[in-house]
N, C-alpha and C positions, 0 to 999 in steps of 0.2 A: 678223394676219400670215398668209400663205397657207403652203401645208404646203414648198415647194421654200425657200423665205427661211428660214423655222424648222430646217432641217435646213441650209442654210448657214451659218445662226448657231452652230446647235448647232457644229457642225464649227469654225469659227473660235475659240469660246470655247475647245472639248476643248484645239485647237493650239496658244492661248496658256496654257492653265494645264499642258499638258504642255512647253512649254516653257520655263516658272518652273521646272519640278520639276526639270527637268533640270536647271538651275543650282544650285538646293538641293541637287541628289544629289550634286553635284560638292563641292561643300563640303562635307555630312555626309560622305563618304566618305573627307576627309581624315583619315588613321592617326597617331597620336600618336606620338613614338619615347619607346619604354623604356628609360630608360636601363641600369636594370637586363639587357635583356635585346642591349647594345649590347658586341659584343667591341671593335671598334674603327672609327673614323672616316678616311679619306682626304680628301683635297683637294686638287685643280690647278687651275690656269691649262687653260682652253680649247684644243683644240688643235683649231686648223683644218686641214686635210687635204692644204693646198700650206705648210703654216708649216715652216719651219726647223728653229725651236727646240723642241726637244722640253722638254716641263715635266713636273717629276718630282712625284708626290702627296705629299703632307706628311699623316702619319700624326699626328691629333691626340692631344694628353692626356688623361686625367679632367676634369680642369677644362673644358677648351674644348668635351669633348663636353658634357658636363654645361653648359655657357652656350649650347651651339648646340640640342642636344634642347629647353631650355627655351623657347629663342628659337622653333623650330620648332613647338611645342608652344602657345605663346600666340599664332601669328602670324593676321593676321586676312585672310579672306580680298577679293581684289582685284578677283575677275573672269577671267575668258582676257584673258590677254596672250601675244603671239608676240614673241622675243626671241630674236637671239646671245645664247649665256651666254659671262658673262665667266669663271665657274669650273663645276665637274663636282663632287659630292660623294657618296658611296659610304659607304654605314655597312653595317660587316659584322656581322650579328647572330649571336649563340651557338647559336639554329639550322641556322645552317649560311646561311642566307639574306642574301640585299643587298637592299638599296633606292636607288635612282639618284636624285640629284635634279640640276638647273639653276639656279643661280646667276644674275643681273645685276642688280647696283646691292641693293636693300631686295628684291626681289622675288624669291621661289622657289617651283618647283614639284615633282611630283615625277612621277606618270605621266602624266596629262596638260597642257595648256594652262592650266589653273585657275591662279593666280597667287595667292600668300602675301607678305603685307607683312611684312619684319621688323624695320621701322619705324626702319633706321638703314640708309643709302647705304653707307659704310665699315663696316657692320659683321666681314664676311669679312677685310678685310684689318684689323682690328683684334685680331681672333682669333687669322689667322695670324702676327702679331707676339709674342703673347703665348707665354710659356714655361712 
């Protein structure tokens, strides 16, 4: 192989194995939630920016954060996926701190596009039923 093909090669391989890592950062880089360190949880309905209806957040329980941290916590991950969310979720930590995540159907994410399975389509509205 001549020196110009070898250093194209070279270059091709670096771009595909830097562009695994990427994918793998995305994933390791997902943050577990502490329940422990979890004061309290929101949840709405979506609201799009010409909608009507304003939807008000429903302040979860111990139980349901504790079902949802775990959920979020074992979820596995999907890949980038681009979605409407169908809900918004807000967990307010005893830091002082939030974390936003996006909701639609099983899938969630949190600052970026990476996508979390949490392996049941009705899970959310299951949750929010619960008392």
């Amino acid at each position: 192989m001549k020196t110009p093909c070898r250093i194209i090669f070279a270059i091709a391989i670096s771009s595909i194995v830097y562009g695994c890592n990427q994918d793998v950062k995305s994933f390791i880089d997902k943050k577990t939630l502490d329940i422990a360190s979890i004061d309290s949880i929101t949840i709405k309905r979506h609201q799009d920016l010409n909608h009507t209806v304003v939807h008000q957040p429903k302040k979860l329980n111990a139980f349901q954060i504790k079902l949802l941290a775990n959920k979020w916590n074992t979820a596995i991950g999907k890949g980038p996926c681009i979605y409407i969310p169908t809900f918004e979720m807000i967990a307010y930590l005893s830091n002082g701190k939030t974390r936003s995540f996006r909701i639609n159907s099983s899938s969630i994410k949190e600052t970026s596009d990476w996508c979390y399975d949490l392996g049941d389509d009705k899970f959310i509205e299951k949750l929010l039923r619960q008392e």
